[in-house]
SEPA-108646 format. One record per residue: residue in one letter; x, z, y of N, C-alpha, C, CB in turn. Coordinates in steps of 0.001 Angstrom, whole numbers, plus 500000, padded with zeros to 6 digits. Glycine has a CB too. Example, Ala and Ser with C-alpha at 12.3 -4.5 7.8 and 13.67 -1.06 7.14 Angstrom:
BEGIN
A513190507800494310512300507800495500513200507800496700511308509046495527 S512850507080497750513670507140498940512900507870500030514084505725499402 
This chain:
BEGIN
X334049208278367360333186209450367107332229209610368281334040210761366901 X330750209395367870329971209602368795330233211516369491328438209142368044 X329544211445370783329815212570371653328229212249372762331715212403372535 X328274213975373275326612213822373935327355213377375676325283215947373865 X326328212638376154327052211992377116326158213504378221326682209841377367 X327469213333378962327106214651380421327201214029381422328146216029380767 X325965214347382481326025214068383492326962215594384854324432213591383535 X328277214863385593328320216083385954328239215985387407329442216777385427 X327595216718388544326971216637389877327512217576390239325578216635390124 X327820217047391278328286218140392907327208218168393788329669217483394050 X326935219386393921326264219751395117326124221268395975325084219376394770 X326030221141396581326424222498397587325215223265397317326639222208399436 X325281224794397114324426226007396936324825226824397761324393226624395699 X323710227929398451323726228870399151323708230267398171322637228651400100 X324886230907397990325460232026397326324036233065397777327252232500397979 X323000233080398865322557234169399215321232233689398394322599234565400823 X320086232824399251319176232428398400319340231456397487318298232163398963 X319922230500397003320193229451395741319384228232396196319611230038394091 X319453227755397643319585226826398023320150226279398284319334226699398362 X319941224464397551320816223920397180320895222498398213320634223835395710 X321916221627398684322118220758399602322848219392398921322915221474400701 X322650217906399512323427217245398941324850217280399372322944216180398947 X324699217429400585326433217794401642326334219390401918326548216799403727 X327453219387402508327694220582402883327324220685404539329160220892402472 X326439222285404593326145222105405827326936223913406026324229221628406194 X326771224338407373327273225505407795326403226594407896327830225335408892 X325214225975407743324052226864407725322386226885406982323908226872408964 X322648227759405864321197227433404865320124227040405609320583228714404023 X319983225643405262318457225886405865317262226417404889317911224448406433 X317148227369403674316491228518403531316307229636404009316630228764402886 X317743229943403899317528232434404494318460231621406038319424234806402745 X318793230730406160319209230596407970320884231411407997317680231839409311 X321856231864406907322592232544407185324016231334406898322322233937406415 X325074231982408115326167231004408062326953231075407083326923231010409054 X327975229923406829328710230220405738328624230583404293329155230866406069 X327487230314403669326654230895402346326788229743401735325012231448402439 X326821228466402211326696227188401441328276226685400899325950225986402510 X328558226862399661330007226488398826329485225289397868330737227987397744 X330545225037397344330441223692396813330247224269394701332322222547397466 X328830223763394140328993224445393094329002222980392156327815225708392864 X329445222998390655329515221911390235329576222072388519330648221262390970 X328650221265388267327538221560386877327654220187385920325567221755387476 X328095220611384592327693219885383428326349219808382884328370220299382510 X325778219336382950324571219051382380324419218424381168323963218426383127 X323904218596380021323781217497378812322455216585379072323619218320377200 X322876215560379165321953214881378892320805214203377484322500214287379407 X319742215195377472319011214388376251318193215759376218320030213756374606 X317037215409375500315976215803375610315574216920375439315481215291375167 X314608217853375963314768219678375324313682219271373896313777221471376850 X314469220471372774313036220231371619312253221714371441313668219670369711 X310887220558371752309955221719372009310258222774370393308012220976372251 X309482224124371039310276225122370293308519225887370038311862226156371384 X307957226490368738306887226947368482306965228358369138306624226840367081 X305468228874369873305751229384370806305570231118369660304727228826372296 X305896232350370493306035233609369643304293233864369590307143235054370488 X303529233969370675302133234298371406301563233267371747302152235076372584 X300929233036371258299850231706371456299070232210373085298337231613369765 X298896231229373716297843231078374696296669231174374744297821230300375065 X296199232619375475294592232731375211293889232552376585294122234286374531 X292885232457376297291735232083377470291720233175378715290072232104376728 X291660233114380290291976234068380766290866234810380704292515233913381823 X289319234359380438288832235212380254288579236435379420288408234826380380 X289249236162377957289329236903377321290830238310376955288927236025376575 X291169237905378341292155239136378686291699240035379006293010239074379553 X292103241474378577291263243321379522292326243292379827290556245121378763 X292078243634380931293020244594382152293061246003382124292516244423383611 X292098246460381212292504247645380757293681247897379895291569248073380211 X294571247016380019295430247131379008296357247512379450295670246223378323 X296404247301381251297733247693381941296984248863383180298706246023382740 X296498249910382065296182251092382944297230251184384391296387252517381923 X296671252024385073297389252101386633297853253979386428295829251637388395 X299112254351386698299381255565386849299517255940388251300419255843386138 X299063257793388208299142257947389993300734258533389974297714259376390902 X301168258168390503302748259060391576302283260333391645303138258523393562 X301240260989392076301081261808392698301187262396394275301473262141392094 X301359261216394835301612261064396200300209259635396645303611260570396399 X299290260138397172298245259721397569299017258315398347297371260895398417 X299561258500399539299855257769400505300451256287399609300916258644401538 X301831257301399101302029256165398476301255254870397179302945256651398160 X300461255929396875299524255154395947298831253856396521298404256105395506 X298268254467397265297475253814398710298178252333398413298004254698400643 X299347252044398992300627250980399158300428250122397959302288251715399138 X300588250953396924300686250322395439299575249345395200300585251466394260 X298303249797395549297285249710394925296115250057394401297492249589394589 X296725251587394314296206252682393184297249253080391986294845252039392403 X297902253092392654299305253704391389300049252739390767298767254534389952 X301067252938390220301646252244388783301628251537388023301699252503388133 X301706250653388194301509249710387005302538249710385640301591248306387633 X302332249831384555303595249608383453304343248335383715303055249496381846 X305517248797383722306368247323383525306885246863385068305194245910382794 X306364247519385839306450247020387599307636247582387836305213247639388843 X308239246323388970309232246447389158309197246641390822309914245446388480 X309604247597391673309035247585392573309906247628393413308212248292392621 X310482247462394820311768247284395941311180248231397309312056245260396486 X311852248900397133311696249951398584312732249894399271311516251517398408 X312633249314400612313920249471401674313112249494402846315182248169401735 X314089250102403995314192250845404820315538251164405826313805251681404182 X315491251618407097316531251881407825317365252946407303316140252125409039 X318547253314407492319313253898407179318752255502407394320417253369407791 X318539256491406674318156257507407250316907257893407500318632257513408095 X316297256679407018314922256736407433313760257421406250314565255170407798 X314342258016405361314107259296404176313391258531403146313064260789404698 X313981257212402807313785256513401442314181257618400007314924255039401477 X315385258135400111315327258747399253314727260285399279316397258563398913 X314172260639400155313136261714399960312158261614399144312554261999400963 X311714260154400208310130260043400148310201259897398110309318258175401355 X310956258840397421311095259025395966311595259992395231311645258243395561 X312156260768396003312861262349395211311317262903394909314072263785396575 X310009263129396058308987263703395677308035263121394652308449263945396680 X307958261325394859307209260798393740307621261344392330307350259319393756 X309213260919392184310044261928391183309074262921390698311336262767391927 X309719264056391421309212265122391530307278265374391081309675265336392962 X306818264562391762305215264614391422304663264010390239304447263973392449 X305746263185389319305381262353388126305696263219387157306075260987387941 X307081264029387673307366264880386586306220266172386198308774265455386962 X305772266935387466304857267941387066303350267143386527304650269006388440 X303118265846386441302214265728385622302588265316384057301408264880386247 X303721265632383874304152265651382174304816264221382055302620265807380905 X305252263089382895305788262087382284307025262117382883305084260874382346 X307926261730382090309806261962382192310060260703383397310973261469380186 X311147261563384177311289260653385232312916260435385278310600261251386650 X313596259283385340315042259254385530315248258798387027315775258246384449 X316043259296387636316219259468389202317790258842389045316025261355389956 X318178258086389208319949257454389100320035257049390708320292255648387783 X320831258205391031321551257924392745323093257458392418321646259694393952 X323104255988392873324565255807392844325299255607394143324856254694392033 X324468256746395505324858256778397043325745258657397078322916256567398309 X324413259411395955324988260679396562325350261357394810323585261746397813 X326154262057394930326342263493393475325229263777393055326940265144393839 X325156264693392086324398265238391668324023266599392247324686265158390636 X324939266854393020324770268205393570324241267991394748325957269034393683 X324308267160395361323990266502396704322065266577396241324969264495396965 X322182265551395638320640265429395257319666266773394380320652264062394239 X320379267609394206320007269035393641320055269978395000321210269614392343 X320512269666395863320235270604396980319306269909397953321564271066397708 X318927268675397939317679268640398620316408268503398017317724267752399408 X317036268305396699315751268856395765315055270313395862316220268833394314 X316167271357396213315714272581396486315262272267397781316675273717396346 X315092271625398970314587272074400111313431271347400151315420271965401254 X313100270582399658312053269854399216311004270119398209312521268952398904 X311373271378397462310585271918396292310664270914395420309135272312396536 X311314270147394895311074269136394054311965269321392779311298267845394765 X311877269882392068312868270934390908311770270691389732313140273083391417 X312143270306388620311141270314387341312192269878386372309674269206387389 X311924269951385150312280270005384087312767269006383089311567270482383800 X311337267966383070311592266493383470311907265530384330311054266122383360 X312423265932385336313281264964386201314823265214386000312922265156387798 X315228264022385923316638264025385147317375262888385811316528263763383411 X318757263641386211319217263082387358320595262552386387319404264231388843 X320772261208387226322253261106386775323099260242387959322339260270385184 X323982260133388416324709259323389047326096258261388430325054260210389945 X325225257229388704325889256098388169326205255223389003325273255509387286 X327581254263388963327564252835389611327613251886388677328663252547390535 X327691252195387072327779251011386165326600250516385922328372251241384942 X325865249282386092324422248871385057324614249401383626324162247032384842 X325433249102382920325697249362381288325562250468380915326915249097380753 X326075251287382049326173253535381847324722253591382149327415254934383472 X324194253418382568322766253043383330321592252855382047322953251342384356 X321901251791381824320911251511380224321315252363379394321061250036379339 X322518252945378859322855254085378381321764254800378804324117254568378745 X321987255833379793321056256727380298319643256474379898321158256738381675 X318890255429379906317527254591379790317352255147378245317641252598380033 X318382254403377616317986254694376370318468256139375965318482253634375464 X319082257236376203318977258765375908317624259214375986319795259627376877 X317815259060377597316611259871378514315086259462377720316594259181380472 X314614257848377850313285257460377403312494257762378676312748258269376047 X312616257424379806311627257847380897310569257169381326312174258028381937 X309472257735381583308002256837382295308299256516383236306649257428382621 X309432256679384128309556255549384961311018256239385752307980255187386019 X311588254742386468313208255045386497313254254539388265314424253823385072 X314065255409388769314095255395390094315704254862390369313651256914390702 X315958253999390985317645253524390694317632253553392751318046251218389442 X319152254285392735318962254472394289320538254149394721318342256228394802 X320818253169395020319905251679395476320817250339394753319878251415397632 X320125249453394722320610248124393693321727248013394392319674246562393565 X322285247771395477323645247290396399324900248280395908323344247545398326 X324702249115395705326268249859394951326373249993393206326403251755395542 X325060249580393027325074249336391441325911247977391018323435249162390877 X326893247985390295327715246759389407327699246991388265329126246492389619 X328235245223387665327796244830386430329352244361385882326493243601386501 X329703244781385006331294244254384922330882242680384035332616245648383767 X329793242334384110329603241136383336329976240192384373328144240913382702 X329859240326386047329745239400387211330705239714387758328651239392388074 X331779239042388135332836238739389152332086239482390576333150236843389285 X332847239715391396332561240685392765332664241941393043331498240686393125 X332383242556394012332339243864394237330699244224394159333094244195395646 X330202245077393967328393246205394045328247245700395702328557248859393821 X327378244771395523326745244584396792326738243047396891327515245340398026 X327649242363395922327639241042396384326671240226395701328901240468396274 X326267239125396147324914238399395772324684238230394763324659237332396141 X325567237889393654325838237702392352325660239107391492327248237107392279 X326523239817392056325923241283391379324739241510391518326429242508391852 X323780241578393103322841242401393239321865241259392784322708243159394654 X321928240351391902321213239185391311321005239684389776322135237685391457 X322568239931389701322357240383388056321447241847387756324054240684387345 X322507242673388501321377244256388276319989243982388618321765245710389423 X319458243408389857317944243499389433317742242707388924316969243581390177 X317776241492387825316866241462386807317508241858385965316252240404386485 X318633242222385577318442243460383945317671244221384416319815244538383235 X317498245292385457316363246378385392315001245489385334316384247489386836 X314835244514385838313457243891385687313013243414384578313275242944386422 X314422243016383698313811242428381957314321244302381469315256240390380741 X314389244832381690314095246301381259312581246807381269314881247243382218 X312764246659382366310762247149382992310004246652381797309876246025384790 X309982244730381942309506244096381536309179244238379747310106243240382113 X310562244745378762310445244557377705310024245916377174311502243939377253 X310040247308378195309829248488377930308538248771378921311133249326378096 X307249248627379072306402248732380024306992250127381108304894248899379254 X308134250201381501308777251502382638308584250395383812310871252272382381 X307690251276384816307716251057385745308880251269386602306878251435385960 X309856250768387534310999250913388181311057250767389615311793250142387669 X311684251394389933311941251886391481313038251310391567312037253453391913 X313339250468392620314537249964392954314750249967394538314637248612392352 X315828250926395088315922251157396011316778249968397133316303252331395748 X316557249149398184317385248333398910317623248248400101317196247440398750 X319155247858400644319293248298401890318508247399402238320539248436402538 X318546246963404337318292246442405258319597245831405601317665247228406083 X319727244921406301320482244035407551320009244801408464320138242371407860 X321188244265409711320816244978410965319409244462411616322012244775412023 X318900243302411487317912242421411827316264243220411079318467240733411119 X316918244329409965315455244504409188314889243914407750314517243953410085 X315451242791407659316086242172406427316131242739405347317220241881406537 X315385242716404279316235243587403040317805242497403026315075243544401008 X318930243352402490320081242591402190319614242078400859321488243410402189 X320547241145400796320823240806399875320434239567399412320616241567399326 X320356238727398273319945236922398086318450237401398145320511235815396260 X317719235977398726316629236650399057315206236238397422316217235943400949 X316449235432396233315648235817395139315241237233395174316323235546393929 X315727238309394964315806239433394951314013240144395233317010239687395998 X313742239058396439312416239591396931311541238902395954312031239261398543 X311438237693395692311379237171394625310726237339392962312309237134394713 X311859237883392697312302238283391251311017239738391000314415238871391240 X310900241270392027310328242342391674308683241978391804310898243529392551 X307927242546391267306438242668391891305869243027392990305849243290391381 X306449244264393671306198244757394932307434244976395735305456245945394827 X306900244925396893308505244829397911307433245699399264309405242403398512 X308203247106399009307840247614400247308465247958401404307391248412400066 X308078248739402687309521248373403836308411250064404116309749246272405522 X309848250618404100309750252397404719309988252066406364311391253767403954 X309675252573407169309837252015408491309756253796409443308292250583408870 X309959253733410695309834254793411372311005254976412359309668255831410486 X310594255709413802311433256098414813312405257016414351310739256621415866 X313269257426414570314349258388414472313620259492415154315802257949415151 X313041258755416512313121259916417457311619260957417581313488259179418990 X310473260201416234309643260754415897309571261278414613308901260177416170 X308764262294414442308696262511412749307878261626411918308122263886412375 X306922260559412374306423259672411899306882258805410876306180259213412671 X306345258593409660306870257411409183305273256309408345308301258036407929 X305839255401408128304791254244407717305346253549405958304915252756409233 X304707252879405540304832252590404012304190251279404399304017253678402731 X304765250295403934303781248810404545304428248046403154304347247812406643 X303266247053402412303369246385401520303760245050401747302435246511400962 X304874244724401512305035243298402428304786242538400698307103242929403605 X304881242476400034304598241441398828303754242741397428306652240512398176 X302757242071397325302172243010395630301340242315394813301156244462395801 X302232242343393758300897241337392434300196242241392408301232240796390582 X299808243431392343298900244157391839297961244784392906299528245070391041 X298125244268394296297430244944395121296679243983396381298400245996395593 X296595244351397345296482243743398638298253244038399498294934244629399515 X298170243623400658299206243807401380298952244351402588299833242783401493 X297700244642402847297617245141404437297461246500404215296329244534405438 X297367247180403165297654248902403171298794249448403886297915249470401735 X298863250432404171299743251434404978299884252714404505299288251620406266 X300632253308404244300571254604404154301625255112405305300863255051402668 X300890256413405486301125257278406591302029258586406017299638257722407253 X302744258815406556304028260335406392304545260954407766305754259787405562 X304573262131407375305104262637408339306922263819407614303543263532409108 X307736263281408575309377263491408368309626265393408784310455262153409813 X309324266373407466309393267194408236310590268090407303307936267752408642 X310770269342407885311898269842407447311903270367406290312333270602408168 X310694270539405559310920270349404092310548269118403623310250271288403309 X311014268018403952310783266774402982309558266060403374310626267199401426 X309007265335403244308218263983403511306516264655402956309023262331402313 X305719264413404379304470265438404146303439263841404287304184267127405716 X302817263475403599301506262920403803300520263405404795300916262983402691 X300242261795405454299026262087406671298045261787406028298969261263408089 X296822261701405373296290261713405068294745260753405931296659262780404738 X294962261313407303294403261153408255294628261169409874293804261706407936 X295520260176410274296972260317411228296001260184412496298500258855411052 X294442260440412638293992260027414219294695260498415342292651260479414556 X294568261906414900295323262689416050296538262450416661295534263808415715 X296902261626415956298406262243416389298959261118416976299456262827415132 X297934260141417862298523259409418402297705259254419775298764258349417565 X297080260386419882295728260722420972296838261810421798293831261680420070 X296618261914423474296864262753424356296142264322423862296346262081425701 X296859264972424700295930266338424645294120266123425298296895267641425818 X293814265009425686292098265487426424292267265644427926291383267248425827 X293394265592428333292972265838429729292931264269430881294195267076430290 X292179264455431447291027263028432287292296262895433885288424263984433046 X293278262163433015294169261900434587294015260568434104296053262580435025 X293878259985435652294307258383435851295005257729435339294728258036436728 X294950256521434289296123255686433720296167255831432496297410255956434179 X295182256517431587294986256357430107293818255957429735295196257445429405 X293335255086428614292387254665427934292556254184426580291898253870428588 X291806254958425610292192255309424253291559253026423721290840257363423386 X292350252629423026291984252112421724291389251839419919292434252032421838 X291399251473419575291324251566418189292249250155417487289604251605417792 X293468250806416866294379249893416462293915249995414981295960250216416840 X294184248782414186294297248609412678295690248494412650293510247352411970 X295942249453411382296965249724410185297244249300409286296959250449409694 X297147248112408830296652247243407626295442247605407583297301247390406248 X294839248300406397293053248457406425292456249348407278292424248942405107 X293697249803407781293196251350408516293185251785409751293843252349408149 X291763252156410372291626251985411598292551253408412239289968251830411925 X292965253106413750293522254425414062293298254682415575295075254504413676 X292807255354416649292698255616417781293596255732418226292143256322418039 X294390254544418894295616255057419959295326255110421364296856254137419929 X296082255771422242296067256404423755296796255193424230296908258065424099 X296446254674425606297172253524425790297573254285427272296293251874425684 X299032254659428254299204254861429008299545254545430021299375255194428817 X299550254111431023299977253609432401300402254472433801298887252851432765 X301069253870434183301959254201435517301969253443436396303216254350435406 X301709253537437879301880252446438220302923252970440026300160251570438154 X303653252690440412304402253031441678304730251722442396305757253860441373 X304709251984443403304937250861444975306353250291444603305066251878446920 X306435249286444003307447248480444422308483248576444951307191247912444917 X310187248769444508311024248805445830311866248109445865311581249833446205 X311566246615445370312285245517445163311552244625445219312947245441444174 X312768243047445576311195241470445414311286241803443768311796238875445990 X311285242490442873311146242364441805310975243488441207311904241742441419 X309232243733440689308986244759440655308707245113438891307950244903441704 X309417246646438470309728246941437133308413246911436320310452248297437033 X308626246555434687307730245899434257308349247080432972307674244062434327 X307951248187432473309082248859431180307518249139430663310578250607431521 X308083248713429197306953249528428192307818249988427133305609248538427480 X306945250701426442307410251520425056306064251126423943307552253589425406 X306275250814423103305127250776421960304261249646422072304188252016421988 X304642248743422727303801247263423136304495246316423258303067247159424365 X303802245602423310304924243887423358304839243678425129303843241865422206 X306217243659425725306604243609426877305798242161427052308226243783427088 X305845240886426707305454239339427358303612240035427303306014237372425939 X302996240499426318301562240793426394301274241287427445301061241560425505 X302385242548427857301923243379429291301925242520430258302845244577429813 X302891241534430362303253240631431625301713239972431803304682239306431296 X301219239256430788300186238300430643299105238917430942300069237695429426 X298709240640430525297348241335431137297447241465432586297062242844430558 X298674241933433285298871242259434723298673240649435011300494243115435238 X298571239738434870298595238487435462297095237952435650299468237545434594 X296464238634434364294955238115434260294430239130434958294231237917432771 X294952240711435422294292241676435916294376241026437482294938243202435552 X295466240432437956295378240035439576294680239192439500296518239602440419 X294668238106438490293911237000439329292763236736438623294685235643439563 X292106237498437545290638237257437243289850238534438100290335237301435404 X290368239485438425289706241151438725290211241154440021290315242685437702 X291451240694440757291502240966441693291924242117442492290803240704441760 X292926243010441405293407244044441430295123243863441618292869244702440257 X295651244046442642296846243647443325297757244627442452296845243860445079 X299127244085441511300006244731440720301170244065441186299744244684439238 X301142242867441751302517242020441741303624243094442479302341240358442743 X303004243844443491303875244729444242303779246084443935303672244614445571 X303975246368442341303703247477441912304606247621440860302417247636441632 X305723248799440961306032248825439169305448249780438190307505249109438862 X305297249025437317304297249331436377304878249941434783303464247928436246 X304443250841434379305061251302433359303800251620431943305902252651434000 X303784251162431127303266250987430065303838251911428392303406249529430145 X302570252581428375303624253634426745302152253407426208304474256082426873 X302825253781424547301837254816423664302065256118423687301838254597422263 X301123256953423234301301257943422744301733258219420931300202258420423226 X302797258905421071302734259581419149303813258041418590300170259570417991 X304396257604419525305108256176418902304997255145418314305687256207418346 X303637255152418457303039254094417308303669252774418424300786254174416900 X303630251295417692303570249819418038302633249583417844304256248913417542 X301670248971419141300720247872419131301091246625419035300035247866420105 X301161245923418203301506244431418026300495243318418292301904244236416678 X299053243926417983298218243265417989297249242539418969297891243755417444 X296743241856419410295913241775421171294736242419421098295421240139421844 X293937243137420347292846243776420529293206244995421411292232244078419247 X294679245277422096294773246359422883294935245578424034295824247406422563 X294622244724424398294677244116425882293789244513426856294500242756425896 X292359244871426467291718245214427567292402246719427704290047245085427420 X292431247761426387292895248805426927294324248992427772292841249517425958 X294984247766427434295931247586428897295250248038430128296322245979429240 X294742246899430123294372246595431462293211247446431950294038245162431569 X291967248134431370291966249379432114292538250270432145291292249851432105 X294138250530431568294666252006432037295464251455432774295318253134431050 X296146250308433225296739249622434309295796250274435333296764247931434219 X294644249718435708293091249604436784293369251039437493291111249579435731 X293135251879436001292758253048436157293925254058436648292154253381434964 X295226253945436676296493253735437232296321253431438757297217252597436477 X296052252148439338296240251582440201294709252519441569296252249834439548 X293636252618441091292706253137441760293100254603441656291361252736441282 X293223255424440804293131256598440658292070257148440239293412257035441498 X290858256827439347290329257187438991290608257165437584289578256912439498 X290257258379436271290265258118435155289183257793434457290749258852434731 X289752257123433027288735256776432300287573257967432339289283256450430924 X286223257607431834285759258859431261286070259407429489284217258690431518 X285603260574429245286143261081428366285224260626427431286438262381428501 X284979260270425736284603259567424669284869258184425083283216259842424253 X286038257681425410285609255845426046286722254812425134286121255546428349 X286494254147424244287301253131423829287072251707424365287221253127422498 X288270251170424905288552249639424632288563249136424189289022249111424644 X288001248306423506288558246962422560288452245762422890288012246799421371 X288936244919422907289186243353422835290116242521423189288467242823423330 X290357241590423393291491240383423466291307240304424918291217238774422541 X292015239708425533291726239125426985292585237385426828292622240436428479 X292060236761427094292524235261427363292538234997429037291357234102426552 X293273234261428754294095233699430676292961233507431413295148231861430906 X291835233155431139290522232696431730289786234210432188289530231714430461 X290461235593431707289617236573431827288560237033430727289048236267432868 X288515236013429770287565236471428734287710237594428021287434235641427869 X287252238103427448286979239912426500286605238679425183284956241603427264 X287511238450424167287354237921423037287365239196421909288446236819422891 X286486238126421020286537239130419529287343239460419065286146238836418470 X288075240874418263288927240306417319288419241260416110290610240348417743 X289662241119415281289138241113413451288700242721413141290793240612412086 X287899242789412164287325244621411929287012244710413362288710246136411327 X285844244416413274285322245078415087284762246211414571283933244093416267 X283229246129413461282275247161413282283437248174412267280600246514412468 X284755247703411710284965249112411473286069249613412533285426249360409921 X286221249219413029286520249795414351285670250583415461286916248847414925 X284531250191415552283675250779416408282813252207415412282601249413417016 X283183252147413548282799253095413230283811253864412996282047252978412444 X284957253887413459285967255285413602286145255296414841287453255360412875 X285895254931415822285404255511417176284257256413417268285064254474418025 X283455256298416603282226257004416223282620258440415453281316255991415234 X283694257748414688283714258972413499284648260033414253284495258439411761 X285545259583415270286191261245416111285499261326417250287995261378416674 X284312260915417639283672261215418850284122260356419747283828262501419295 X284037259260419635284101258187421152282907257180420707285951257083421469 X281675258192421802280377256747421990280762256134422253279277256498422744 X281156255872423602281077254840424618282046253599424061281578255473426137 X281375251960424149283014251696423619282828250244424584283450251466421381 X283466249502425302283809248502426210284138247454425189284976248878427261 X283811246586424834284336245545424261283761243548424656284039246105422763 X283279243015423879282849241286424485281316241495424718283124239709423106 X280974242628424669279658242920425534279927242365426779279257244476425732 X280662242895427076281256242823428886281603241554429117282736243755429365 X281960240944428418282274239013428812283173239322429025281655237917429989 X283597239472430462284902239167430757285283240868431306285046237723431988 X286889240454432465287134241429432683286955242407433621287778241297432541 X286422241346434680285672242021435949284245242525435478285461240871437265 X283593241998434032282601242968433716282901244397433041281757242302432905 X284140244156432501284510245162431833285015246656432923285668244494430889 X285384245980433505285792246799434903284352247483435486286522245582436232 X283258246457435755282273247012436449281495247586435189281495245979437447 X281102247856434161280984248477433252281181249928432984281483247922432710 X282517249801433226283650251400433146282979252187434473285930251039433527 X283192251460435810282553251725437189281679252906436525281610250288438027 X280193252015435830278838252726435908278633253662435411277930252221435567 X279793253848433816279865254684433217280842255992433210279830254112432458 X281287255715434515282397256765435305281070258019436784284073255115436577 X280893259204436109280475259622437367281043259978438592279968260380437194 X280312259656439636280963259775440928281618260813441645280247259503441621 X282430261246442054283426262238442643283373262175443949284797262060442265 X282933262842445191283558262524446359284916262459446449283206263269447202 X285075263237445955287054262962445725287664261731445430287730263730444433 X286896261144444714287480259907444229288053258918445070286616259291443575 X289075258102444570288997256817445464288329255844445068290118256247445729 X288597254309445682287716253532445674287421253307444117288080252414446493 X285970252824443977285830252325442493286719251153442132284361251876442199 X286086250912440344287193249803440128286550248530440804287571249507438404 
């Protein structure tokens, strides 16, 4: 009796991302994590697939409208911002964040803001009660009629709910304690948090509901979990922010429907998660002209922002003199104080030096290097900047004042809160940039020496 002949193969898979190896190694070389690689082992039939007539024929891309997948607003500007411009039907979207860091606020209000424009919202927390999430709904003002809460850990009770409720869009908080009794494991393990998000994603998908899917972090920052996961949704955003500020940020790390360098801005306050709208301020000093500050202009993804760059500088009381920053990349500071001694000629080696922002922001970027290094200068002489004065540019080991990216809209939101004056690769280098600041600093008998 004929029989279909099977081919059957061993080969090692990584349980986290579904990378696969011919041996076994100890460490994915995909997601880099130990111990993930087990031995998996597959029947295959061998013989041919038969093509199958398709449901939707293939049309020309030009003759697709995109009006077809209107965009809805949240009602939360900021977050829109992130999206795109709102909503897409059918989007499946991943929000994670640090522990605490008011993920589920910030969506209790979208909630909340979808519902008072008339479309039904299902909110499924399977972290807190229902009563839990009804009392910070009251401190938050976020109470309506159509928002409809349920707490679940089953997927199956879950689609239940989906199909009662009928909602314009479903907020699930968070995929890692949601289980599937279809998958072996405990709510959280790779296999589960594989299965629940794509049933909610062939949910989205076959019901145009846009979906919120809430996910932890690793200690590293990481969303947890297999890193299909990032994968599998349309948008993957990262809630971010200090503990020790009320600040928070919205950053698009993956979007079919958008760009990725948007930002949205929030502020963490005691009724619930307030939109900045326009965050200049709040990363600017009060105005007053002491030695050792000189404002910047940082980009936000698209968005320009004036930060205060601060300096300290004290006599040395060691062969090894302290180097501490806050809000900057410590090796960048090392590298400006290095180009400040030996292109400018301004003695730091025997100085400890202390480096902040104002308002908590991170500069990551090198277009704050010169403003290093004149509030280092301006630190070290004792004279301050003058008042309207921005920095901008790169500094390279040679001393150069290089370009960097969005200059002119950078130099037009310097304009737009009142800073004429602005220092940038006009100046060449840094001893011009220095003698520059000099001319445009008026003279004090008081003063000490110029720069």
């Amino acid at each position: 009796m004929a029989s279909k002949r099977t081919a059957t193969t061993s080969a090692y898979r990584c349980t986290e991302c579904g990378w696969t190896s011919a041996k076994w190694v100890g460490r994915c070389g995909e997601c880099q994590q130990w111990g993930t690689v087990v031995e998996a082992v597959s029947s295959t039939p061998m013989h041919a697939v038969t093509p199958l007539a398709p449901t939707r024929a293939a049309r020309p891309i030009t003759s697709i409208d995109t009006r077809e997948t209107p965009r809805r607003t949240t009602g939360v500007g900021e977050f829109d911002r992130v999206l795109g411009g709102g909503l897409v039907p059918g989007a499946a979207i991943l929000l994670s964040g640090e522990p605490g860091v008011g993920k589920s606020t910030l969506l209790l209000e979208v909630a909340a803001q979808t519902a008072r424009a008339g479309r039904r919202v299902l909110y499924v927390s399977a972290e807190e009660s229902l009563g839990q999430v009804r009392l910070r709904a009251e401190r938050t003002s976020a109470l309506h009629d159509e928002l409809y809460l349920a707490s679940e850990t089953d997927l199956a009770t879950i689609l239940g709910h989906v199909d009662d409720t009928r909602p314009e869009l479903l907020i699930v908080d968070s995929v890692q304690t949601v289980g599937s009794s279809l998958v072996d494991g405990a709510p959280g393990h790779p296999s589960q948090v594989r299965e629940v998000a794509s049933t909610l994603i062939r949910v989205a998908k076959e019901r145009d509901l846009p979906v919120i899917i809430v996910g932890h972090v690793t200690k590293d920052g990481q969303v947890a979990g297999p890193r299909v996961l990032e994968h599998l949704v349309d948008v993957v955003c990262h809630f971010e922010g200090d503990r020790q500020t009320a600040l928070r940020f919205v950053r698009a790390l993956k979007n079919r429907f958008g760009a990725t360098d948007e930002v949205g801005c929030f502020e963490q306050t005691s009724r619930g998660i307030a939109e900045v709208p326009d965050p200049s301020a709040l990363f600017l000093g009060h105005g007053s002209r002491e030695p050792g500050t000189c404002v910047t202009i940082a980009m936000e993804g698209r968005r320009a922002l004036p930060v205060e760059v601060q300096a300290l500088t004290l006599p040395g009381s060691g062969p090894n003199p302290r180097r501490i920053v806050s809000g900057v990349d410590g090796a960048r500071v090392a590298m400006v104080l290095a180009v400040l001694e030996k292109r400018a000629g301004i003695r730091v080696s025997d100085q400890d030096v202390y480096v902040s922002t104002v308002g908590g922001v991170r500069l990551i970027e090198p277009a704050a290097d010169l403003a290093i290094a004149l509030a280092v200068a301006s630190a070290i002489t004792g004279r301050a900047t003058p008042k309207g004065l921005v920095a901008i540019g790169e500094l390279s080991l040679a001393g150069e004042v290089r370009a960097v990216t969005s200059h002119e809209q950078r130099r037009n939101e310097a304009n737009r809160v009142g800073y004429r004056s602005v220092i940038d690769t006009a100046s060449r280098d840094l001893r011009g940039a220095l003698r520059d600041l000099a001319q445009r600093h008026p003279v004090d008998p008081g003063d000490r020496p110029d720069f």
